[in-house]
N, CA, C and O atoms as a Tripos MOL2 file, in Angstrom:
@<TRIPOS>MOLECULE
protein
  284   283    71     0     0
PROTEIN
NO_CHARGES

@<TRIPOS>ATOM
      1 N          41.4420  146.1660   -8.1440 N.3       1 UNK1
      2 CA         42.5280  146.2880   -9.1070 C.3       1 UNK1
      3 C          42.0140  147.0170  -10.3400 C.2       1 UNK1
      4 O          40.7890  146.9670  -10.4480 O.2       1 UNK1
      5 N          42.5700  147.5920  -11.1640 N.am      2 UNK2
      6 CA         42.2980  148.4710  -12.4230 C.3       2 UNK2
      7 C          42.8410  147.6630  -13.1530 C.2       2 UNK2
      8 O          43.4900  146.6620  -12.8500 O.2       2 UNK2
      9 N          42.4980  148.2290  -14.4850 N.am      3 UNK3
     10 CA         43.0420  147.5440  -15.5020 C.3       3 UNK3
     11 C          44.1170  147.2720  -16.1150 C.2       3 UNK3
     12 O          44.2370  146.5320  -17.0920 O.2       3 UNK3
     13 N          44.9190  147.8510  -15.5710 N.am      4 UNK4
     14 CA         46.5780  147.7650  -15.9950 C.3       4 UNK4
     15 C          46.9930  146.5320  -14.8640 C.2       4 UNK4
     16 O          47.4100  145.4150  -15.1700 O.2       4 UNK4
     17 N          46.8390  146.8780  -13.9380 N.am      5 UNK5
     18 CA         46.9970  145.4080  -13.2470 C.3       5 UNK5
     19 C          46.3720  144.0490  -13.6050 C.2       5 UNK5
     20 O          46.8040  142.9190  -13.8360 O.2       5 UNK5
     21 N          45.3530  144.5530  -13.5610 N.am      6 UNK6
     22 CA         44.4830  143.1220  -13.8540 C.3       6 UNK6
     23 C          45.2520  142.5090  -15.8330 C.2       6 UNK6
     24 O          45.7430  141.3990  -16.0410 O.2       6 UNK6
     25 N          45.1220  143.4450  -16.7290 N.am      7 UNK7
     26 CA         46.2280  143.2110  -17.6310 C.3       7 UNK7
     27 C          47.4500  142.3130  -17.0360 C.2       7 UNK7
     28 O          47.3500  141.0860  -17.0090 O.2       7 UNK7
     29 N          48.6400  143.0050  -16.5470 N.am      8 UNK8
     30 CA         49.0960  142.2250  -16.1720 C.3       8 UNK8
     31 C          49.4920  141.0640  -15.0950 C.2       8 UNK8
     32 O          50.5530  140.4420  -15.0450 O.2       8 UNK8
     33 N          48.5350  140.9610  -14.3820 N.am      9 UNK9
     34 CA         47.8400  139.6830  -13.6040 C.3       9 UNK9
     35 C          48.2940  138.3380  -14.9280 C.2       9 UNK9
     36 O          49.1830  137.4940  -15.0340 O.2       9 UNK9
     37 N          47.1020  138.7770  -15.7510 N.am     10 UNK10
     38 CA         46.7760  137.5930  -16.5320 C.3      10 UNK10
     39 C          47.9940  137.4870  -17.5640 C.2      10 UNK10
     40 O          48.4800  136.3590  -17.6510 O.2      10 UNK10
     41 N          48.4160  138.2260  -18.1520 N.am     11 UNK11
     42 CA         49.5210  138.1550  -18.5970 C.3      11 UNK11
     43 C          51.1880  137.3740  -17.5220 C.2      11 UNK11
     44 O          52.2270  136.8220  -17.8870 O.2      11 UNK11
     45 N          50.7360  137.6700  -16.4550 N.am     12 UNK12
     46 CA         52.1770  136.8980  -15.9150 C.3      12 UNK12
     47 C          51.4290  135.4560  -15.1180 C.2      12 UNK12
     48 O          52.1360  134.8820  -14.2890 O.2      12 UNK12
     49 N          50.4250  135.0610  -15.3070 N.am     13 UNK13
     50 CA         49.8360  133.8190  -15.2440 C.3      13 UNK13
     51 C          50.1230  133.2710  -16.9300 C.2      13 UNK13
     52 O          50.9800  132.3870  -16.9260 O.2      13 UNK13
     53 N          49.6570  133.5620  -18.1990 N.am     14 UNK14
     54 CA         49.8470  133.1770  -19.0500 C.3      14 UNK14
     55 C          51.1470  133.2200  -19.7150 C.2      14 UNK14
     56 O          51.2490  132.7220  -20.8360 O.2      14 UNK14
     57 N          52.2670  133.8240  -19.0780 N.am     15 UNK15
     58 CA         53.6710  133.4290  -19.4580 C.3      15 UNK15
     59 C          54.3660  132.1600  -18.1240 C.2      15 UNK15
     60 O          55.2720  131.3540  -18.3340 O.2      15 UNK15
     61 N          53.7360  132.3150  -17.0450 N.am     16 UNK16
     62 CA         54.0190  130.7710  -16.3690 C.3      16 UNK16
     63 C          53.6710  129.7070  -16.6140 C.2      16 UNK16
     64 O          54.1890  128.6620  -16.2210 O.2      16 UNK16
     65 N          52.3110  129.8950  -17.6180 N.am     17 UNK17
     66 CA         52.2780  128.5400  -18.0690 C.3      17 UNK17
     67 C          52.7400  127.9820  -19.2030 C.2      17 UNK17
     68 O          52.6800  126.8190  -19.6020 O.2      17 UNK17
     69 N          53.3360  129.2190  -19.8010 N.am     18 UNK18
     70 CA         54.0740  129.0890  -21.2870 C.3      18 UNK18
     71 C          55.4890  128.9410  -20.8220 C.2      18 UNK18
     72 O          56.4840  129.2870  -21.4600 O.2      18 UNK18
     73 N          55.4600  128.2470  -19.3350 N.am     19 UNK19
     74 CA         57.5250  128.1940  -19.1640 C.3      19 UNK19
     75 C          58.0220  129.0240  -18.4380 C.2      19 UNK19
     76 O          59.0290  128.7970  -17.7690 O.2      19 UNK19
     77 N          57.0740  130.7040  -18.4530 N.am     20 UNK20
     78 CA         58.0390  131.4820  -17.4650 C.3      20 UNK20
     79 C          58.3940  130.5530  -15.9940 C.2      20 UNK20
     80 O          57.5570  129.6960  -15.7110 O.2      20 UNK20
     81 N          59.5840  130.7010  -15.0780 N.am     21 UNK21
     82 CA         59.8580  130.5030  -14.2450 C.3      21 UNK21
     83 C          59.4550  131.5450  -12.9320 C.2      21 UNK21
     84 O          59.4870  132.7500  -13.1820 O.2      21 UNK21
     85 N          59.1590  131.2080  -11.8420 N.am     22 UNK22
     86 CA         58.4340  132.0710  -10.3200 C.3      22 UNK22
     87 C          59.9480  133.4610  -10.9530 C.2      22 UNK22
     88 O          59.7240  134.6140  -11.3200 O.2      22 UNK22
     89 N          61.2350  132.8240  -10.8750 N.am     23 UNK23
     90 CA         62.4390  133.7380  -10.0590 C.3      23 UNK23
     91 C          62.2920  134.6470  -11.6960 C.2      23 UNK23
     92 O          62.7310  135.7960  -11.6470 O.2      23 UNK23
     93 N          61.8540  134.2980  -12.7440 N.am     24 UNK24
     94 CA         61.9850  135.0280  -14.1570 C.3      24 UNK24
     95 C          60.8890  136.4370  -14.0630 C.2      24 UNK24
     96 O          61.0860  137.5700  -14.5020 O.2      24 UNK24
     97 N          59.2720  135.7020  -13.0680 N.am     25 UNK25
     98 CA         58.6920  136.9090  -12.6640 C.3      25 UNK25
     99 C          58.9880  137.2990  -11.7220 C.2      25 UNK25
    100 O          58.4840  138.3950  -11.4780 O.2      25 UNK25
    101 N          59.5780  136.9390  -11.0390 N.am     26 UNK26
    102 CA         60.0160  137.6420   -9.3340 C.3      26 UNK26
    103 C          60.9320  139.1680  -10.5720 C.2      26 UNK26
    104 O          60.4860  140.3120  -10.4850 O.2      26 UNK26
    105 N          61.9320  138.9070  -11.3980 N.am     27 UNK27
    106 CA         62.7590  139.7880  -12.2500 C.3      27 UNK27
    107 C          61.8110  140.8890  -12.3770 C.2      27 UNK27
    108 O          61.8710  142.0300  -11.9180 O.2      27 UNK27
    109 N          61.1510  140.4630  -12.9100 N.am     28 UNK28
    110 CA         60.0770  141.0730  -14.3580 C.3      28 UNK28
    111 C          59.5550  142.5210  -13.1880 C.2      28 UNK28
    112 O          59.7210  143.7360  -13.2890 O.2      28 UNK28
    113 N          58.9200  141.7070  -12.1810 N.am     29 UNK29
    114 CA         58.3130  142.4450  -10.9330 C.3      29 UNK29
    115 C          59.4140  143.5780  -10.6120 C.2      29 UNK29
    116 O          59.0720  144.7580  -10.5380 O.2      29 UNK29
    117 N          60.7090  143.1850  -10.4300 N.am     30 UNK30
    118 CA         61.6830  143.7140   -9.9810 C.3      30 UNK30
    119 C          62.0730  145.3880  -10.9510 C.2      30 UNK30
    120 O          62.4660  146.5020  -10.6050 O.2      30 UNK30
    121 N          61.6930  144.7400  -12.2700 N.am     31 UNK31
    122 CA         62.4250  145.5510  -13.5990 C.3      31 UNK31
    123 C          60.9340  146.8910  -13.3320 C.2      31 UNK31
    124 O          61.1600  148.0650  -13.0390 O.2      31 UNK31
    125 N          59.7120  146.3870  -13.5030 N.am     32 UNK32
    126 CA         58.4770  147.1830  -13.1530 C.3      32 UNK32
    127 C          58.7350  147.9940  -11.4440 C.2      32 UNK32
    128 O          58.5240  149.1990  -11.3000 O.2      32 UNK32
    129 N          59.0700  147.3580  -10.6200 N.am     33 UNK33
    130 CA         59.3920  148.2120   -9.4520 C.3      33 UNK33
    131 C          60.3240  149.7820   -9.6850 C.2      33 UNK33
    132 O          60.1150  150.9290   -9.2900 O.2      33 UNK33
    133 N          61.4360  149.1380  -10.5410 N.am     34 UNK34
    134 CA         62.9410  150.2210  -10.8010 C.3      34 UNK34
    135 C          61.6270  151.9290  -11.8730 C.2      34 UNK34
    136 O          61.6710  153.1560  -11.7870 O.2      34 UNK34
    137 N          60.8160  151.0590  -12.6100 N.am     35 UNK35
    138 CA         60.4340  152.2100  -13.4100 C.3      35 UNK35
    139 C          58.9920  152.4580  -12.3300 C.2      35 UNK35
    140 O          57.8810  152.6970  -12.8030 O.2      35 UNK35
    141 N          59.1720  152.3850  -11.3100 N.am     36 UNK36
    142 CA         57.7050  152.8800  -10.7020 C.3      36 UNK36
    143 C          56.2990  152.8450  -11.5650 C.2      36 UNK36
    144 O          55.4500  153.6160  -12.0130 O.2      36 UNK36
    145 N          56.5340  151.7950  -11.5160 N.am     37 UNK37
    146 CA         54.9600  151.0530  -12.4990 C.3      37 UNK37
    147 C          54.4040  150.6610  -11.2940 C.2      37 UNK37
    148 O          55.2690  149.8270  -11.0280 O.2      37 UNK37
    149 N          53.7160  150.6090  -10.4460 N.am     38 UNK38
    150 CA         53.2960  149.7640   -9.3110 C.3      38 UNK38
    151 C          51.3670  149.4060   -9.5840 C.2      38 UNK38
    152 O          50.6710  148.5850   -8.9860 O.2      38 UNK38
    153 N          51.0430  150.1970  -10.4850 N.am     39 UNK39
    154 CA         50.0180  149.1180  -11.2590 C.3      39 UNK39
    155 C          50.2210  148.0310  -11.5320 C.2      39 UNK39
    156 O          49.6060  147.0970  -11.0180 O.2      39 UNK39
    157 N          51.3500  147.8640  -12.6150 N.am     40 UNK40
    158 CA         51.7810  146.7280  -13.1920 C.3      40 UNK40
    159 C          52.1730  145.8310  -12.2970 C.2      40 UNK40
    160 O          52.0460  144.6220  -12.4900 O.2      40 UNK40
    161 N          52.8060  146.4580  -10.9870 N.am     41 UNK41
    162 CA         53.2940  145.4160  -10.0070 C.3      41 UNK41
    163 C          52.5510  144.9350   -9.5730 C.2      41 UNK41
    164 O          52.5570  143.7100   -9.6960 O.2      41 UNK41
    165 N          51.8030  145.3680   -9.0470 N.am     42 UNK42
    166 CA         50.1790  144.3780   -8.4210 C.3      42 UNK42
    167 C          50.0740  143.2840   -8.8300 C.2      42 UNK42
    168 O          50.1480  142.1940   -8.2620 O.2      42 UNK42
    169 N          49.7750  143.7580  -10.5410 N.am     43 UNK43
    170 CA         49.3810  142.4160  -10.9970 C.3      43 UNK43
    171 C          50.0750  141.4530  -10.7870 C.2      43 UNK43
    172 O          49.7800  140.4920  -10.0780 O.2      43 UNK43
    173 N          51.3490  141.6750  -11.5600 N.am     44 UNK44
    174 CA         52.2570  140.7680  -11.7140 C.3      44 UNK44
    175 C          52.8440  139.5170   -9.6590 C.2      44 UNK44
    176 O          53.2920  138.4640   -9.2070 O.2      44 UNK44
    177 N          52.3160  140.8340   -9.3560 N.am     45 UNK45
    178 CA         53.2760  139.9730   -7.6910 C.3      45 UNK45
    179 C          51.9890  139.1930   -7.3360 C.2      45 UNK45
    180 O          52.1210  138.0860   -6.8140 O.2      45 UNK45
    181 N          50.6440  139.7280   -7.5990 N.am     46 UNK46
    182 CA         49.6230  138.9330   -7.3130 C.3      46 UNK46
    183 C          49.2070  137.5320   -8.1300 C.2      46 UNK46
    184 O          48.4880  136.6040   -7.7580 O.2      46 UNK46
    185 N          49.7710  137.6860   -9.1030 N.am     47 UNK47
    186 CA         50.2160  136.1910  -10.1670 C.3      47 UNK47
    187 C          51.4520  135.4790   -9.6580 C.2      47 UNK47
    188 O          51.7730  134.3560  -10.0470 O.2      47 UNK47
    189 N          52.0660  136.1220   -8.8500 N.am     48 UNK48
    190 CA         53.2170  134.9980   -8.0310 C.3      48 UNK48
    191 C          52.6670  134.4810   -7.3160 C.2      48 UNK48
    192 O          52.7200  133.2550   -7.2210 O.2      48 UNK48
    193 N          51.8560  135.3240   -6.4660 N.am     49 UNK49
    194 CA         51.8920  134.9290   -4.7140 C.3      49 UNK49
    195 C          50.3700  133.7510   -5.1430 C.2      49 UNK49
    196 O          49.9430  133.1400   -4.1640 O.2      49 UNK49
    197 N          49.6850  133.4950   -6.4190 N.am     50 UNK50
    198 CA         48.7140  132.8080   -6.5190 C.3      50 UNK50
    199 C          49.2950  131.2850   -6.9900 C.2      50 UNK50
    200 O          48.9730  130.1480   -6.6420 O.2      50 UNK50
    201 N          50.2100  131.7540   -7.8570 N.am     51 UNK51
    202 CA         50.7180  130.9190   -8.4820 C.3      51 UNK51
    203 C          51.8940  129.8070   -7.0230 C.2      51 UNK51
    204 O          52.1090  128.5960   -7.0690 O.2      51 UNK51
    205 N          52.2110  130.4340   -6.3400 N.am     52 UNK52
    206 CA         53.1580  129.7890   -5.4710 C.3      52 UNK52
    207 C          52.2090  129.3410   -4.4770 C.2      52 UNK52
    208 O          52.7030  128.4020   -3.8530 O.2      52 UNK52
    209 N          51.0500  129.6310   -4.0790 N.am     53 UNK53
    210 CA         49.9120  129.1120   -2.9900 C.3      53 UNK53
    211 C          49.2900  127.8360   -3.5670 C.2      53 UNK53
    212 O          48.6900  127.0760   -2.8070 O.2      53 UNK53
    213 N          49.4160  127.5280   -5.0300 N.am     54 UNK54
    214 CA         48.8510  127.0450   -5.5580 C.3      54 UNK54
    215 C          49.8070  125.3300   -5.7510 C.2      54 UNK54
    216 O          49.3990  124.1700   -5.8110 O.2      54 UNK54
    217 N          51.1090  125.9060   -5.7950 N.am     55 UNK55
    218 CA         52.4040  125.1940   -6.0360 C.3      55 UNK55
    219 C          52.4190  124.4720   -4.5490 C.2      55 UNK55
    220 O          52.6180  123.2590   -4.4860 O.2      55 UNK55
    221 N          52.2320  125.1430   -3.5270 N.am     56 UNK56
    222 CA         52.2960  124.7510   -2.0570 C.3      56 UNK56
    223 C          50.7240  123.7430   -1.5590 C.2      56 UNK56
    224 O          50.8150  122.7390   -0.8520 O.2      56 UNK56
    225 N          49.7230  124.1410   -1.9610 N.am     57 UNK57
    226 CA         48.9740  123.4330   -2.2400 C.3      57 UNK57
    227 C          48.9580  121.8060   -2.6060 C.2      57 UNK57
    228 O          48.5180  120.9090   -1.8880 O.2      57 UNK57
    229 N          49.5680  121.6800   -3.9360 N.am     58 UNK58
    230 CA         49.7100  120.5260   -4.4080 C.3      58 UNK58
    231 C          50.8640  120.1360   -3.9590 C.2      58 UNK58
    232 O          51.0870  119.0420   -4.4780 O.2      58 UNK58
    233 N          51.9640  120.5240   -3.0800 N.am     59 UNK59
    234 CA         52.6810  119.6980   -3.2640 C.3      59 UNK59
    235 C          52.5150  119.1730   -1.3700 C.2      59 UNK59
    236 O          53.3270  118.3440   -0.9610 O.2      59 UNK59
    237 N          51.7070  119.5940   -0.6280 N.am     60 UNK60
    238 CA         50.6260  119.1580    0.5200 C.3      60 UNK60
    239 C          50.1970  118.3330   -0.0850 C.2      60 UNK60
    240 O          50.8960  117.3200   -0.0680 O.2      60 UNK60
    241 N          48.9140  118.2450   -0.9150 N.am     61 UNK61
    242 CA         48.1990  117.1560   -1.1230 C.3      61 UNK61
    243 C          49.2820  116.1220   -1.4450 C.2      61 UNK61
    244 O          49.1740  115.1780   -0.6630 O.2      61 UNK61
    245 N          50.0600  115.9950   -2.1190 N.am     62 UNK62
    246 CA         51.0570  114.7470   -2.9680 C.3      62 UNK62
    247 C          52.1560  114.5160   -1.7250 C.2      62 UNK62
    248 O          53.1310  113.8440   -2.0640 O.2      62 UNK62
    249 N          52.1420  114.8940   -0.5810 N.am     63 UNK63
    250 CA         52.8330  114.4260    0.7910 C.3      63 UNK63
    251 C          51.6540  113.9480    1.4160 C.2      63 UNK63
    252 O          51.9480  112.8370    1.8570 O.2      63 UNK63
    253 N          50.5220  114.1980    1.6730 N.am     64 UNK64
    254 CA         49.3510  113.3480    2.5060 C.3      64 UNK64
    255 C          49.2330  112.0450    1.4340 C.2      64 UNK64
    256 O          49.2880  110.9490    1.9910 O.2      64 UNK64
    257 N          49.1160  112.0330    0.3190 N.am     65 UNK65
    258 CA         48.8670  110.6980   -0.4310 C.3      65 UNK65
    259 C          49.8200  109.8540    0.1110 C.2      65 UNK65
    260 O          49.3870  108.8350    0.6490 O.2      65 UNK65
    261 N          51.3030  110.0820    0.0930 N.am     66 UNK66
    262 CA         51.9070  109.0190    0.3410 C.3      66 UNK66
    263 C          52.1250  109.2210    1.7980 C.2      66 UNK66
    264 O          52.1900  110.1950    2.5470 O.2      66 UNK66
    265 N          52.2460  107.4750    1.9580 N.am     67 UNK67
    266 CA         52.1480  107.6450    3.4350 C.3      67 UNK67
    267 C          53.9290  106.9810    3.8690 C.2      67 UNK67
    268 O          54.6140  106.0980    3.3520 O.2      67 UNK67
    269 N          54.1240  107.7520    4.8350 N.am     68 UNK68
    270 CA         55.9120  107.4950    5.3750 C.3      68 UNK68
    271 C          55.9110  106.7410    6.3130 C.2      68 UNK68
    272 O          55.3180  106.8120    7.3900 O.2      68 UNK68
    273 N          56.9030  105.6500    5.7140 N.am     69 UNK69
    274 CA         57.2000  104.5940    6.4300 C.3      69 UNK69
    275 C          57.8460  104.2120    7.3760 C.2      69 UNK69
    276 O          58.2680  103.1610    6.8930 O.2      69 UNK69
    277 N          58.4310  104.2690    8.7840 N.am     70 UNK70
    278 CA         58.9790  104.8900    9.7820 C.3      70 UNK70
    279 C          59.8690  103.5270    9.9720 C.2      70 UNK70
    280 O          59.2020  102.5270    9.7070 O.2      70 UNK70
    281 N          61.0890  103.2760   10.3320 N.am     71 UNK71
    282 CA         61.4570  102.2550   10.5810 C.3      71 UNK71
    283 C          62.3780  101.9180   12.3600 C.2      71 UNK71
    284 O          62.7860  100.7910   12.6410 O.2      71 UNK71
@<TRIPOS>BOND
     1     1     2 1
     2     2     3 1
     3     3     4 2
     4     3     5 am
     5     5     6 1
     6     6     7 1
     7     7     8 2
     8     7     9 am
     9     9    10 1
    10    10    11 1
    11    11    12 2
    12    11    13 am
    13    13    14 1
    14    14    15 1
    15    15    16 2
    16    15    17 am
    17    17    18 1
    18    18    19 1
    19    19    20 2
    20    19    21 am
    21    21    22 1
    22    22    23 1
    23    23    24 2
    24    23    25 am
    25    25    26 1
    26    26    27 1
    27    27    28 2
    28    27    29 am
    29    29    30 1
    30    30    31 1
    31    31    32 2
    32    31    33 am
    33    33    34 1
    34    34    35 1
    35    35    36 2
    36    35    37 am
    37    37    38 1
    38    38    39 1
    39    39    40 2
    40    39    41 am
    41    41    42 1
    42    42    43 1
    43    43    44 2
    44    43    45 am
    45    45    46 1
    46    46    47 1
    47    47    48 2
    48    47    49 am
    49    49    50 1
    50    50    51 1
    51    51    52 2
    52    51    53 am
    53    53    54 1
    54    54    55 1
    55    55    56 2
    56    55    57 am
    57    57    58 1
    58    58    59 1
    59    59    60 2
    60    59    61 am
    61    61    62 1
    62    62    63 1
    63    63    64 2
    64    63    65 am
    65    65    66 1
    66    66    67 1
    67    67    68 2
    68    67    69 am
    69    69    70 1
    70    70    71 1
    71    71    72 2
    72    71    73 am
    73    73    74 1
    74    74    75 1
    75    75    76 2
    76    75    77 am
    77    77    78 1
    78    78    79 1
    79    79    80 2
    80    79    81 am
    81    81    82 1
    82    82    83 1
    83    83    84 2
    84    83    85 am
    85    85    86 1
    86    86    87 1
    87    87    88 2
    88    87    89 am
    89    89    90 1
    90    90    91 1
    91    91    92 2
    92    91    93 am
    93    93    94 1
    94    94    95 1
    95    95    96 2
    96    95    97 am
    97    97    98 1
    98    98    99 1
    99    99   100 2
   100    99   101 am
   101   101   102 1
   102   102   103 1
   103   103   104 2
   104   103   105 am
   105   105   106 1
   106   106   107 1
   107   107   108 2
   108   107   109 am
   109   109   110 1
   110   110   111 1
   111   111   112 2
   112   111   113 am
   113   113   114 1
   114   114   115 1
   115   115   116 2
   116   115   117 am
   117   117   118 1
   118   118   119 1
   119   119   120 2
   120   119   121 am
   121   121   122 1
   122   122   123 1
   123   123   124 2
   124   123   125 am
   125   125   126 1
   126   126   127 1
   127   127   128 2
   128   127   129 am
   129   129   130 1
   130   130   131 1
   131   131   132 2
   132   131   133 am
   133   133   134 1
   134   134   135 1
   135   135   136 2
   136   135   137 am
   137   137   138 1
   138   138   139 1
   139   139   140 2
   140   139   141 am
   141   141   142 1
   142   142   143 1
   143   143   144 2
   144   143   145 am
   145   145   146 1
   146   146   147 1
   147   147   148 2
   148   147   149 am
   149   149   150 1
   150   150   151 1
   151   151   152 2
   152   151   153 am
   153   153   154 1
   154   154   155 1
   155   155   156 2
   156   155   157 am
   157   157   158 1
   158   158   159 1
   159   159   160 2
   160   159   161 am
   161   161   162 1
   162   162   163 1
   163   163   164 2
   164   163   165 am
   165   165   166 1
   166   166   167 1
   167   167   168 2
   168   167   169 am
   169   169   170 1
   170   170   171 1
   171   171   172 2
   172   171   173 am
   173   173   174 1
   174   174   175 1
   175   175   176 2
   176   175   177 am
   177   177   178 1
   178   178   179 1
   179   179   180 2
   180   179   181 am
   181   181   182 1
   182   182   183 1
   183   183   184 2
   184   183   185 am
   185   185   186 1
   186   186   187 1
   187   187   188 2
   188   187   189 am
   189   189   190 1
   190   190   191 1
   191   191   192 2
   192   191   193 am
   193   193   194 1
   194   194   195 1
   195   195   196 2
   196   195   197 am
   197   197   198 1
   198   198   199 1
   199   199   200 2
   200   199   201 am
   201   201   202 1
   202   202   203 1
   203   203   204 2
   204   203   205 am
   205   205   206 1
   206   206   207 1
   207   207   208 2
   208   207   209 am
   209   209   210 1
   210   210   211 1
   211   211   212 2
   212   211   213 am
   213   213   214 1
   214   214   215 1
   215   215   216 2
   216   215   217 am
   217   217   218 1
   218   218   219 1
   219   219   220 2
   220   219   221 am
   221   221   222 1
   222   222   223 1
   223   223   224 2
   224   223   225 am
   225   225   226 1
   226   226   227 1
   227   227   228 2
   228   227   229 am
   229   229   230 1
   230   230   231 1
   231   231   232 2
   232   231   233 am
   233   233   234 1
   234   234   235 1
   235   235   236 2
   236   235   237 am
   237   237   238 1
   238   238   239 1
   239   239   240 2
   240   239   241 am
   241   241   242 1
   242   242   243 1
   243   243   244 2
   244   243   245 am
   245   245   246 1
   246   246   247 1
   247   247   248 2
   248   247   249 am
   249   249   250 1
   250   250   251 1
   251   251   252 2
   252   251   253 am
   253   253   254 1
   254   254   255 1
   255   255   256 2
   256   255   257 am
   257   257   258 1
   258   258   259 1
   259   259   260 2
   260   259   261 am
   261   261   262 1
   262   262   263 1
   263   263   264 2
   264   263   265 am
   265   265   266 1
   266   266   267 1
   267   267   268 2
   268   267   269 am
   269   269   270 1
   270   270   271 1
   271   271   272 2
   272   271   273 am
   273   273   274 1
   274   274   275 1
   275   275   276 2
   276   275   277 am
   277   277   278 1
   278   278   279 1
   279   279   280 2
   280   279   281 am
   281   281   282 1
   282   282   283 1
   283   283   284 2
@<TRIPOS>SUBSTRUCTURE
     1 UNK1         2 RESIDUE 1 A UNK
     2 UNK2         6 RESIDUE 1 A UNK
     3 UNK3        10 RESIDUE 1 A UNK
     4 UNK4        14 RESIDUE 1 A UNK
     5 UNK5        18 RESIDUE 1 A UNK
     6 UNK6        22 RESIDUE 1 A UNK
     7 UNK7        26 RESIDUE 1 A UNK
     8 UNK8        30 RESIDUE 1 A UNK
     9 UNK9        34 RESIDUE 1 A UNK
    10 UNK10       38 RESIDUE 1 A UNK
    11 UNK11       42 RESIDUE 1 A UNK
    12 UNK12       46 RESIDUE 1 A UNK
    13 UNK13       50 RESIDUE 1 A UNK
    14 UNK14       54 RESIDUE 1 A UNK
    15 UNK15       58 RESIDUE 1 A UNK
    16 UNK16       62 RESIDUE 1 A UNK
    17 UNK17       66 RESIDUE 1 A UNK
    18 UNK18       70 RESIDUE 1 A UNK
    19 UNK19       74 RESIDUE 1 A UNK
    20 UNK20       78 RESIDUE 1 A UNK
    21 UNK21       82 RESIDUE 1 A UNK
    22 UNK22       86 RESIDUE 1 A UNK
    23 UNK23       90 RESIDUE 1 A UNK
    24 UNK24       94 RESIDUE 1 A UNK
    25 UNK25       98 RESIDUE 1 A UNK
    26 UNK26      102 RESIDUE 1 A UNK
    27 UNK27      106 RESIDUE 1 A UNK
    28 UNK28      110 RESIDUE 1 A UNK
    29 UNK29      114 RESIDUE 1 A UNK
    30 UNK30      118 RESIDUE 1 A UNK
    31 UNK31      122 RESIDUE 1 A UNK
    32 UNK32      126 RESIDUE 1 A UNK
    33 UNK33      130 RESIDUE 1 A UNK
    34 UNK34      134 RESIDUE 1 A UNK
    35 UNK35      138 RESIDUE 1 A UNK
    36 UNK36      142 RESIDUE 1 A UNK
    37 UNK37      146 RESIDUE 1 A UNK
    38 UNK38      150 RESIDUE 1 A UNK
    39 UNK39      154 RESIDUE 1 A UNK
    40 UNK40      158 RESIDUE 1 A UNK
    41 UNK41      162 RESIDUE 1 A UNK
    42 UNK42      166 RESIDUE 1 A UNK
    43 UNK43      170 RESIDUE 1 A UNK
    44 UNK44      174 RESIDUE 1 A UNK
    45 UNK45      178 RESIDUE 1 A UNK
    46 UNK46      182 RESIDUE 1 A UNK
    47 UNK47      186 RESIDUE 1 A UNK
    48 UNK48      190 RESIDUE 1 A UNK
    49 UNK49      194 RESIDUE 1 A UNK
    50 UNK50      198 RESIDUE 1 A UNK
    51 UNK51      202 RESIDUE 1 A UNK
    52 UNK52      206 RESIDUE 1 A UNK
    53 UNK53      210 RESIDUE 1 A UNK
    54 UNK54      214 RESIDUE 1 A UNK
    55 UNK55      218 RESIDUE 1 A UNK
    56 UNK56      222 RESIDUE 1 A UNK
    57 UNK57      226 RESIDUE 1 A UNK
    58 UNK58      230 RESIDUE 1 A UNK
    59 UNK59      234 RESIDUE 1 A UNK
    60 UNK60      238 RESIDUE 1 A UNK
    61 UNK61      242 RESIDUE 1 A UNK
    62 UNK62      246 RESIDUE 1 A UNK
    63 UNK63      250 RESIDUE 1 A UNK
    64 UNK64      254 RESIDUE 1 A UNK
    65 UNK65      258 RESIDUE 1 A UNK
    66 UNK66      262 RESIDUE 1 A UNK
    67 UNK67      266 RESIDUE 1 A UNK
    68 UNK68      270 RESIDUE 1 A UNK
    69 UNK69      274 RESIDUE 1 A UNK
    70 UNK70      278 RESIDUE 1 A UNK
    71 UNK71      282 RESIDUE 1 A UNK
């Protein structure tokens, strides 16, 4: 990755944790696609797809903790 990506990598990791929403950067990605930025897209789609592996992750672990009760 170069630096315009990697820029905004970290930049659309540090607005998800300030509140942005996945579907607010899924936009953002969308708005950078229309102006053929595809540096910028990198980053940014590679801060989704980390951020949502990460979301899928934990929410595996927090279904193996509890255990289902079958009746």
């Amino acid at each position: 990755m170069n630096d315009k990506a990697i820029d905004h990598y970290n930049l659309t990791l540090y607005e998800i944790e300030k509140g942005m929403t996945l579907s607010e950067a899924r936009d953002t990605l969308k708005h950078y696609e229309e102006l053929e930025e595809y540096e910028e897209c990198q980053g940014i789609h590679l801060a989704i797809e980390v951020v949502s592996f990460h979301i899928l992750t934990e929410l595996i672990k927090d279904k193996k903790k509890k255990k289902i009760k079958w009746k």
